[in-house]
LOMARKOL-302075 format. One line per field, with one value per residue (C-alpha): residue number from 1; x negated, y, z negated. Coordinates in nm, 2 decimals. Each point is the difference from the previous one (the first is absolute). Example, Ala and Ser with C-alpha at 12.3 -4.5 7.8 and 13.67 -1.06 7.14 Angstrom:
BEGIN
n = [1;2]
px = [-1.23;-0.14]
py = [-0.45;0.34]
pz = [-0.78;0.07]
This chain:
BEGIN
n = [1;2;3;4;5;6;7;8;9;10;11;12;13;14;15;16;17;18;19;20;21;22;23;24;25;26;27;28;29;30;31;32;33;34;35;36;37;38;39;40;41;42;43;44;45;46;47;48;49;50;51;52;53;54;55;56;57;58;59;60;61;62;63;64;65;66;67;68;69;70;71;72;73;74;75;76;77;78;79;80;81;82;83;84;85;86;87;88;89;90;91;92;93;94;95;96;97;98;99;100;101;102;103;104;105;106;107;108;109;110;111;112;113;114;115;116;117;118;119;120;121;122;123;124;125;126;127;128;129;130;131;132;133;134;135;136;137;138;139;140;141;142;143;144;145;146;147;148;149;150;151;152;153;154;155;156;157;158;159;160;161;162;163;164;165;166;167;168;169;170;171;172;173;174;175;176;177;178;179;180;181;182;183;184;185;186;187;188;189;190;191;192;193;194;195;196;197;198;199;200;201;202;203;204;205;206;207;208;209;210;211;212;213;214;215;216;217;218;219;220;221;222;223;224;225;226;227;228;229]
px = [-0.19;0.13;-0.05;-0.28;0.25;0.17;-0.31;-0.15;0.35;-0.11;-0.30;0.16;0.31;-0.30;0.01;0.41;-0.09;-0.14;-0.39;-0.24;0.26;-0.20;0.14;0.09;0.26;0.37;-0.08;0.38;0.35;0.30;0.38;0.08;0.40;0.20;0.43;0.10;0.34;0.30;-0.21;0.11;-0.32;-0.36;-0.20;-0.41;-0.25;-0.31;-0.25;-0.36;-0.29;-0.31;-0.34;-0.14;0.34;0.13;0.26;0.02;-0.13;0.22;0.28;0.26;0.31;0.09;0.31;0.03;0.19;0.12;-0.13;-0.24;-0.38;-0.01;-0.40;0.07;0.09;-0.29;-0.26;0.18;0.00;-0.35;-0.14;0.20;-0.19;-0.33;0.02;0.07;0.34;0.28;0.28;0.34;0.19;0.38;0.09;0.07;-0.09;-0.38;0.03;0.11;-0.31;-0.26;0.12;0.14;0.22;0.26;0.36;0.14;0.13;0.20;-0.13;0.01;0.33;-0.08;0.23;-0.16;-0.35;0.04;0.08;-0.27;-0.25;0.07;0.00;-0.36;-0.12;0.10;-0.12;-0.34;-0.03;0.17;-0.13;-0.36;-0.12;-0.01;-0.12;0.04;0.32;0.07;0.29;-0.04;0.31;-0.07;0.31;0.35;-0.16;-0.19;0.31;0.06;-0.39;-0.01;0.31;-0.16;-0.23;0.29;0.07;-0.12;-0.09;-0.15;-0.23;-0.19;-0.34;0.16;0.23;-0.03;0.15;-0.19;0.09;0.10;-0.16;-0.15;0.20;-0.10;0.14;-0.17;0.12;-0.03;-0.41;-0.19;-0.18;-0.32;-0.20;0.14;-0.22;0.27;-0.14;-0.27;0.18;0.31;-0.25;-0.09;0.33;0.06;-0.29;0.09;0.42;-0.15;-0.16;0.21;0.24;-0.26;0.14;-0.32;0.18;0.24;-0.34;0.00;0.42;-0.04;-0.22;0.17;0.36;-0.21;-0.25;0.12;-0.18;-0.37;-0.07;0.18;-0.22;-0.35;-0.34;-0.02;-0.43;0.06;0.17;-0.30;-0.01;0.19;-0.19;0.05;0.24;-0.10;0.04]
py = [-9.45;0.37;0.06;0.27;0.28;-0.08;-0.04;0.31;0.17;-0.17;0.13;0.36;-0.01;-0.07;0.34;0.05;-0.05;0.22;0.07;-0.23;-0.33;-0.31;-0.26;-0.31;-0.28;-0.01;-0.03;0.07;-0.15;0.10;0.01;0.38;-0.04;0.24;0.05;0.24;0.19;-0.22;-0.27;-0.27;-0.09;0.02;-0.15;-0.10;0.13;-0.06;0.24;-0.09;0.24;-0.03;0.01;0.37;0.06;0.34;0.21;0.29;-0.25;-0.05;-0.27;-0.12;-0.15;-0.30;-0.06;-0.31;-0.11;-0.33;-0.26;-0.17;0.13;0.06;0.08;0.33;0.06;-0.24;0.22;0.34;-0.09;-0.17;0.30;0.26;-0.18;-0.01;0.38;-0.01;0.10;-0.11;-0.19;-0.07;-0.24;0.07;-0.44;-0.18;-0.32;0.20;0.08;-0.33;-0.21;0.23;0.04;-0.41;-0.01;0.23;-0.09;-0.05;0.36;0.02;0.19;0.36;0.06;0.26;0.23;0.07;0.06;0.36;0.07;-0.29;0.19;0.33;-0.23;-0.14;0.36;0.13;-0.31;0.07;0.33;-0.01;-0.40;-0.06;0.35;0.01;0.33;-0.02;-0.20;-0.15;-0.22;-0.26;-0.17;-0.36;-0.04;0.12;0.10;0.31;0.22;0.01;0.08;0.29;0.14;-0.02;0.31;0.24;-0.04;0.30;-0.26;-0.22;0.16;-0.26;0.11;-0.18;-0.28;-0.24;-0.26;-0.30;-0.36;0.24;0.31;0.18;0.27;0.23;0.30;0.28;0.03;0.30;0.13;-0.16;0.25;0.13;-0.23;-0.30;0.09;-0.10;0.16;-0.26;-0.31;0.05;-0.11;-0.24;-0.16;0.06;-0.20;-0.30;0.00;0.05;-0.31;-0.21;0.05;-0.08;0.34;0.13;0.37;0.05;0.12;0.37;0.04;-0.11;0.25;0.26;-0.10;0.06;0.25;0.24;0.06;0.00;0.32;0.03;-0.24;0.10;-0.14;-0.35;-0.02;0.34;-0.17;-0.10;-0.32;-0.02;-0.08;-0.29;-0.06;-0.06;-0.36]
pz = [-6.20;0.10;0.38;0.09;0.02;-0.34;-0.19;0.11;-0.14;-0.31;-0.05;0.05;-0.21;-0.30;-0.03;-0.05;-0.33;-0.21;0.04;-0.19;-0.01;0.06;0.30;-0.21;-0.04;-0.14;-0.41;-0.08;0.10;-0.24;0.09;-0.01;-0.08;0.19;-0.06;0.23;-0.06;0.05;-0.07;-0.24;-0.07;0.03;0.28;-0.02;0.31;0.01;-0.13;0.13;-0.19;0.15;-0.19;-0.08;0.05;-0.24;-0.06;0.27;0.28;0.28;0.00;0.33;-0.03;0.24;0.13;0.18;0.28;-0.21;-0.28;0.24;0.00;0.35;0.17;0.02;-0.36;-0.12;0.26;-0.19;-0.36;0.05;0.15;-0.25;-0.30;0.19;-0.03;-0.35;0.01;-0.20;0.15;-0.08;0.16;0.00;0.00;-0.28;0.18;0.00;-0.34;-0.09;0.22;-0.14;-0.39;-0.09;-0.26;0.10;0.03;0.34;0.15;0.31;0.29;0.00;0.25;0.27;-0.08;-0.33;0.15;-0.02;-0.41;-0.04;0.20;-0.28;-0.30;0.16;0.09;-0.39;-0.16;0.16;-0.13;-0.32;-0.14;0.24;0.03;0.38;0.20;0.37;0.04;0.37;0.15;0.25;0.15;0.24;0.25;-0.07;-0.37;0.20;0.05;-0.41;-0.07;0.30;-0.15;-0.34;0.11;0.03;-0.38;-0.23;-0.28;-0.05;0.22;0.29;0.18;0.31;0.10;0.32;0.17;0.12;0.19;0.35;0.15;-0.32;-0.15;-0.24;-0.20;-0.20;-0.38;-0.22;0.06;-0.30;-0.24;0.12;-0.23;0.19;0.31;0.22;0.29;-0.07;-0.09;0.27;0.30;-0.16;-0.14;0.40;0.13;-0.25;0.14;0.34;-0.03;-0.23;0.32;0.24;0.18;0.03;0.21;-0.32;-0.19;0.12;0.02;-0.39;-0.12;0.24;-0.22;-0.33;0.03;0.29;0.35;-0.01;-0.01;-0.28;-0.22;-0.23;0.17;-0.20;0.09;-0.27;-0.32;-0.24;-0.13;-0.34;-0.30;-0.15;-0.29;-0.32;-0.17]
């Protein structure tokens, strides 16, 4: 069960997603295949696709710190789908336990995390649909998603770096129908307390939205309607 902190990050990153998507469990694992350049060839991760789930909704890619599901990427990717957002786990091992049948793949080397991460990011937009597009790097993996963020295209929302002190870095500022000044509090509340750093809330949002004064009064924004069927 989440701790206290964690679920009540839950229950906020519900609205990362786009208005009117209903909380609900995983109803779709594929193997999105990825060959980066220089690859020889393609690699399966894991594509998890919650219910209510559409094109345009938000979607994070995972980079793990290794094949093994540690707690802290369990706690993450449980609490990513939770909120309705799509997931892609860079680890054929992943891709492998939740899709049987596929062929045996060797591990995704480190040194190839980066190129991987782009082919994720333009797989996303180009094959699934995805709007808001975030990277999230566990251990040695955080560097490669933080310097994801600095890339013109494919554009990322944000990156961070989780498994030590949180670190976070702004990406290009989403469109204004994205609501990021919304949703980036929110996606802060939820990292905050994925690494039980309770502090790192406020110097997240600061990173992604500016000073405070800087930021639209969020009691103002109406409620969106909801979409259609």
């Amino acid at each position: 069960m989440p701790t206290p902190p964690l679920r009540a990050a839950l229950l906020a990153l519900l609205l990362l997603l786009a208005p009117g998507a209903r909380a609900g469990e995983v109803a779709w694992w594929e193997p999105l295949w990825l060959q980066p350049p220089g690859a020889d060839v393609p690699f399966p991760a894991l594509l998890s696709l919650p219910a209510g789930w559409q094109p345009g909704d938000a979607a994070v890619v995972l980079l793990p710190d290794g094949p093994a599901p540690t707690p802290l990427r369990l706690r993450l990717v449980e609490a990513l789908l939770a909120a309705e957002a799509a997931v892609l786990e860079l680890d054929p091992h992943a891709a492998r336990a939740g899709v049987p049948g596929l062929s045996p793949v060797a591990a995704l080397p480190p040194a190839d995390a980066g190129p991987a991460l782009r082919a994720a990011l333009q797989a996303l937009q180009a094959e699934t649909g995805a709007g808001l597009l975030v990277a999230i790097g566990l251990g040695p993996a955080g560097e490669t998603a933080l310097r994801a963020a600095e890339e013109p295209a494919p554009s990322l929302a944000a990156a961070a770096a989780l498994g030590g002190p949180l670190r976070i870095a702004a990406g290009a500022p989403p469109a204004a129908g994205q609501r990021w000044d919304l949703r980036a509090p929110l996606l802060c509340a939820l990292l905050a307390g994925a690494a039980e750093e309770p502090a790192a809330r406020g110097r997240c949002e600061g990173a992604l939205l500016g000073p405070p004064a800087r930021r639209p009064a969020l009691a103002r924004l109406d409620p969106a309607p909801p979409r259609s069927p």
